[in-house]
N, C-alpha and C positions, 0 to 999 in steps of 0.2 A: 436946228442941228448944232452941237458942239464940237467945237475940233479939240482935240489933246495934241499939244506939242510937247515932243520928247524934247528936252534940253541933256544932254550928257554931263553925268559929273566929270572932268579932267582924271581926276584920280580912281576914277571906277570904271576908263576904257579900257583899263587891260584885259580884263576876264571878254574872251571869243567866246566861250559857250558856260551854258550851265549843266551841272553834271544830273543826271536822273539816273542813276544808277550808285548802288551803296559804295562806302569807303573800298569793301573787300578785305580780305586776308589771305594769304599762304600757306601752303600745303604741302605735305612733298609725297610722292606716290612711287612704290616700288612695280616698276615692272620688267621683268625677265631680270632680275639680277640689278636692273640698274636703277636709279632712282633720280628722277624727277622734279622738278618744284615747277607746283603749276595755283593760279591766282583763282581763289573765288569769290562770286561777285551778285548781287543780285540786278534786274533790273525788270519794269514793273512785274514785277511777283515769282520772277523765272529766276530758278537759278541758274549760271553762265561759270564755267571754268576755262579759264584759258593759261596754256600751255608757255612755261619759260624758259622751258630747254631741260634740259641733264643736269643736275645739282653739280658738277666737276666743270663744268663748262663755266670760263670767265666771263662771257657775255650774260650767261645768266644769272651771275652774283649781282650784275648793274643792273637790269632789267629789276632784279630784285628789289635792289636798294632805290630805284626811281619809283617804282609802285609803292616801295611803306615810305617816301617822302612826302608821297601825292596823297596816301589814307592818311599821314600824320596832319596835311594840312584841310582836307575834309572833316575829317571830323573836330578839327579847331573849329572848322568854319560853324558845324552843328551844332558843338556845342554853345557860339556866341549867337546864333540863332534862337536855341531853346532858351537864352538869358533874355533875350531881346524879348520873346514871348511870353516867360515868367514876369517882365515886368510889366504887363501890360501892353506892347506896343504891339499896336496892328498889323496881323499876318492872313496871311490868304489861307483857305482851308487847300488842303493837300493836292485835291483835284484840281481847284485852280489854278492853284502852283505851279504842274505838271504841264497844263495846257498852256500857258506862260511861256513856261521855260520852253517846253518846245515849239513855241512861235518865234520866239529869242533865238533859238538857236537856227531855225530855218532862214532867220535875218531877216524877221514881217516887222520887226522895229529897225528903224533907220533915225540919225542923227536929223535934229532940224538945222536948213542951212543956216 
């Protein structure tokens, strides 16, 4: 039997979870007069819309602006993944990625002491 010990890098504890769900976009949707901005998103293969309020509403201008900060830095992140992958270097196929990451985020990897 082999054991793997997870060593942590310092500079790669920050990320708490990994995302399975896309960057998403914005939208704005009229209803009864008023109009809306609501975020969409996909996750495994569903799509999800969720709700930011009233386009006139000040909380919903930040809600806004914190979702295209968080898609700007996802899709950084994709893109230097598909570089890392055009060059060669070893990536897990998609499924196992997925299964990964959702072990990661259920917290089934823990630091070695």
């Amino acid at each position: 039997m082999t054991t793997i010990v997870f060593l942590p890098n310092p500079s790669a504890t920050a990320q708490q979870s990994i995302h399975l769900d896309s960057p998403g976009s914005p939208f704005r949707r009229v209803i009864s007069s008023n109009e809306y901005v609501y975020w969409r998103f996909y996750r495994g293969g569903k799509r999800f819309e969720e709700s930011l309020g009233r386009a006139d509403a000040p909380d919903t201008e930040e809600k806004l602006s914190h979702k295209l900060d968080t898609q700007r830095d996802r899709v950084s992140l994709a893109r230097k993944a598909q570089l890392l992958r055009a060059a060669k270097f070893a990536a897990a196929d998609n499924n196992a990625a997925v299964t990964l990451a959702s072990m990661y985020n259920a917290g089934n990897f823990v630091p070695a002491p």
